[in-house]
C-alpha positions in Angstrom: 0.0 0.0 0.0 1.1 3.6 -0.9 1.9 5.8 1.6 -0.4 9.4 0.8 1.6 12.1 0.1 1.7 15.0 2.5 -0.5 17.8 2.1 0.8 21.1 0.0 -0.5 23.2 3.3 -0.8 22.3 6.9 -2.6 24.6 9.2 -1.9 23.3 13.4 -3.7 24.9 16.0 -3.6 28.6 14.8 -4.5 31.6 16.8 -4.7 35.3 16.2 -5.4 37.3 19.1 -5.2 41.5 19.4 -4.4 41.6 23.4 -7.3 40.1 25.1 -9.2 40.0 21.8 -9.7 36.7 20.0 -10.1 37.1 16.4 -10.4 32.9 16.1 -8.3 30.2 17.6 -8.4 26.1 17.3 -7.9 25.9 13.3 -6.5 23.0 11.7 -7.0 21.7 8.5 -4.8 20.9 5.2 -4.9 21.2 1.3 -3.5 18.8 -0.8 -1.7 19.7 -4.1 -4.6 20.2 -6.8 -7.3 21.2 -4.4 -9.4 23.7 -3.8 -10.6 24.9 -0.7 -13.0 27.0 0.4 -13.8 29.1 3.9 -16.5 30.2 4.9 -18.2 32.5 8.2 -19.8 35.4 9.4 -18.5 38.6 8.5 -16.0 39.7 11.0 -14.9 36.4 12.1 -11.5 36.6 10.7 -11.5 35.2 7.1 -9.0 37.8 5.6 -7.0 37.7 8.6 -6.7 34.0 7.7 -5.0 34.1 4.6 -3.0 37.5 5.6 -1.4 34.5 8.2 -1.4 32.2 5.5 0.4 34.1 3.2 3.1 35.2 6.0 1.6 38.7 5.7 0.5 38.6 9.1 1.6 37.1 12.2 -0.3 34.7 14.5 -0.3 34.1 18.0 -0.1 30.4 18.6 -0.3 27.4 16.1 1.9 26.6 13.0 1.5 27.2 8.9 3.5 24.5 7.0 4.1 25.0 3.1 5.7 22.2 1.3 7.7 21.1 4.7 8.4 24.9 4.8 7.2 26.2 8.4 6.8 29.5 7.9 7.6 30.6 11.6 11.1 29.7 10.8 11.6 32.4 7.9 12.5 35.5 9.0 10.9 38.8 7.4 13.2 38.8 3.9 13.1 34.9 3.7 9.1 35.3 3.7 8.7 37.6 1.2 11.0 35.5 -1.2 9.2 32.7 -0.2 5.8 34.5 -0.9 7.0 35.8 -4.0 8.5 32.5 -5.2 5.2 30.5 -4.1 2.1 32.8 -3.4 -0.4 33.8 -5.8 -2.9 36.3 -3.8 -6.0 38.0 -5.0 -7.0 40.6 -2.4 -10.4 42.1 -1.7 -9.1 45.9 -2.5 -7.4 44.5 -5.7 -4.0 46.2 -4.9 -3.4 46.9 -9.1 -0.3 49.6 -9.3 -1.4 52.7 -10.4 1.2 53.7 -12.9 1.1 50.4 -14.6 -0.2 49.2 -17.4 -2.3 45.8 -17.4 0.3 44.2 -19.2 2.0 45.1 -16.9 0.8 44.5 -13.7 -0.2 40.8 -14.4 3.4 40.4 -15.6 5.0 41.7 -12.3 5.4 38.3 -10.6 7.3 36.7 -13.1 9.3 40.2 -14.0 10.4 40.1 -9.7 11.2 36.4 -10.5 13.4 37.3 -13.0 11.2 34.7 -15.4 9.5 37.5 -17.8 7.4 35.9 -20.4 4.4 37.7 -22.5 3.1 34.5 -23.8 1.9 33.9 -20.5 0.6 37.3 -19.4 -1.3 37.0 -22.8 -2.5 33.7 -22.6 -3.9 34.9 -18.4 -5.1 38.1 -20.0 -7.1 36.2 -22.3 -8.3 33.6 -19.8 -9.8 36.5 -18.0 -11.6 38.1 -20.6 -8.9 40.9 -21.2 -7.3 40.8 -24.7 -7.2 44.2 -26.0 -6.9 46.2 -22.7 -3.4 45.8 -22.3 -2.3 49.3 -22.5 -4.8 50.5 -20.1 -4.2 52.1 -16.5 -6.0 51.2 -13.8 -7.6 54.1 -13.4 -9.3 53.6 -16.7 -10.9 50.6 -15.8 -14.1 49.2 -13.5 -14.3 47.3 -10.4 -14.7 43.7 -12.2 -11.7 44.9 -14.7 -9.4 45.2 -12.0 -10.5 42.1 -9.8 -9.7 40.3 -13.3 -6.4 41.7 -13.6 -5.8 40.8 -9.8 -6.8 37.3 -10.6 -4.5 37.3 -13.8 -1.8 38.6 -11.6 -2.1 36.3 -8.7 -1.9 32.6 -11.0 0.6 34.1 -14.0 3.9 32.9 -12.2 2.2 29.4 -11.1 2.6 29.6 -7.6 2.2 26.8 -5.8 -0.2 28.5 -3.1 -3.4 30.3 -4.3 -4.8 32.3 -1.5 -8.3 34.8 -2.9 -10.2 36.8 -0.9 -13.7 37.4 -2.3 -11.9 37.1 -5.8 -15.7 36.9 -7.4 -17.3 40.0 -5.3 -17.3 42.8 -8.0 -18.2 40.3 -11.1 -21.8 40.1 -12.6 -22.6 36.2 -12.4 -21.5 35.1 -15.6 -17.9 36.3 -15.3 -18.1 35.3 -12.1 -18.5 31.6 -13.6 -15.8 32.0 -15.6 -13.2 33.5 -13.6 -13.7 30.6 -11.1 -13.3 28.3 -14.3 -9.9 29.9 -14.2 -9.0 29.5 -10.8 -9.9 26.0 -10.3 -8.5 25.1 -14.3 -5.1 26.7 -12.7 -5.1 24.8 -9.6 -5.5 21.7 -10.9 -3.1 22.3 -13.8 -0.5 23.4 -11.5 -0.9 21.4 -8.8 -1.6 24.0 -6.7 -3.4 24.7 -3.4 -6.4 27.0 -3.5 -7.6 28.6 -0.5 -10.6 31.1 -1.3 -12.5 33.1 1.1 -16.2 33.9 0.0 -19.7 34.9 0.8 -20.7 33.6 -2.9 -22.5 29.9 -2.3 -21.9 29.3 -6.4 -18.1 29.9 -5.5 -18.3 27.8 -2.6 -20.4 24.8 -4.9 -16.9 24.7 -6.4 -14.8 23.7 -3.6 -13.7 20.4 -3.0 -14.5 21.1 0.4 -16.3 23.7 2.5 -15.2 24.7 5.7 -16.7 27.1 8.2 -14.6 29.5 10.4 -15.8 30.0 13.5 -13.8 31.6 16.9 -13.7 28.4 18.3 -11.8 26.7 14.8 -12.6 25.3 12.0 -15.3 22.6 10.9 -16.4 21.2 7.5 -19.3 23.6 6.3 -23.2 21.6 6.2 -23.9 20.8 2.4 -26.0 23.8 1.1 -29.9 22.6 0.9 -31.9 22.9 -2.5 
C-alpha cells in the first residue's frame, strides 16, 4: 500500500489574538496539491485575517503554517517575502493593481520580480480572464470587475504553488463570475496547486472540493448547502 503524500499546506492549532481580543483560535486543517478549498463564516470572524497568516503577511499568536515542509515561523521577514513571492499567488479584496502600470504590466510583475518574464503567459492569463485588448490600459481607466480580473491574472501568471483569494468573485456580474472561477480552479489543478478562497458567494463555494466554516472556536467542514 502507498503511503499518501503530504499535504501542500498544513494549518496546526492557529491563533490570532489582538491583546485580550480573540479574532479565532483552534484551526486545523490541510490542502493537498490540486485542491481547492474554500472558507467560509460570518463577517467579522477573521476570514482575511486567515490568509493574511497564510500568506506570511500577518503574524499569528499560537499554532503553525507549513508549506511544502516549509514552516513558515522559521523564515525570517526577507526569507518570507522571497518565499511568498517564489510561491504565493494572492487575490485581495481591494485589488492592490499599481497605479502607474499598465495591465500588461501588472499581471506580468510576478514573473518580471522572479526574474522569469514571459508575455506569452501574461497574454494567454489576459485572455483567460476576458482581457485581450486592454493591455495598455491604466488602472484608473478601468471598472471594479476589470481590476479584480487583472488581480486574478496577476495572482496565477507565475504558477505559484499557493493560491490564496479573498472574495476574488465579489465585483463580477454572475457570468464572469463563472468564468473566472473556471480559471482559478483550471489553474489549480493544472499546476498542482493549493487553493484557499475566502467567500460569501454559495456558487463559489459549490466549487470547492471542500467547504469549511470559520468560527472563533476553529474550523469545521461547512453543512452541504440545501436545495
Amino acid at each position: 500500500m502507498s503511503t499518501p503524500a503530504a499535504p501542500l499546506l498544513q494549518v496546526q492549532g492557529l491563533a490570532r489574538r489582538y491583546g485580550d481580543s480573540r479574532v479565532f483560535e483552534g484551526v486545523d486543517f490541510a490542502v493537498a496539491r490540486g485542491e481547492f478549498v474554500a472558507i467560509v463564516g460570518e463577517s467579522g470572524v477573521g476570514k482575511s485575517t486567515l490568509l493574511n497568516c497564510l500568506a506570511g503577511l500577518d503574524t499569528w499568536s499560537d499554532g503553525r503554517i507549513v508549506h511544502a515542509g516549509t514552516d513558515l515561523a522559521t523564515l525570517d521577514e526577507t526569507a518570507r517575502a522571497l518565499w511568498r513571492r517564489a510561491q504565493v499567488g494572492f487575490v485581495f479584496q481591494a485589488f492592490h493593481v499599481l497605479p502607474h502600470l499598465d495591465v500588461a504590466q501588472n499581471v506580468a510583475l510576478p514573473l518580471m520580480l522572479l526574474g522569469r518574464p514571459d508575455p506569452d503567459r501574461v497574454q494567454a492569463m489576459l485572455g483567460a480572464v476576458g482581457l485581450q485588448g486592454l493591455e495598455a490600459r491604466l488602472p484608473r481607466e478601468l471598472s471594479g470587475g476589470q481590476l479584480q480580473r487583472v488581480a486574478i491574472a496577476r495572482a496565477l501568471v507565475h504558477r505559484p504553488g499557493l493560491l490564496l483569494a479573498d472574495e476574488p468573485t465579489g465585483n463580477l456580474d454572475p457570468a464572469t463570475a463563472a468564468r473566472v472561477m473556471d480559471v482559478l480552479v483550471e489553474q489549480t489543478r493544472a499546476a498542482g496547486s493549493a487553493l484557499v478562497l475566502v467567500t460569501h458567494s454559495e456558487a463559489a463555494a459549490a466549487r470547492a472540493d471542500r467547504v469549511l466554516r470559520l468560527t472563533a472556536s476553529g474550523m469545521a467542514l461547512a453543512p452541504p448547502a440545501v436545495g
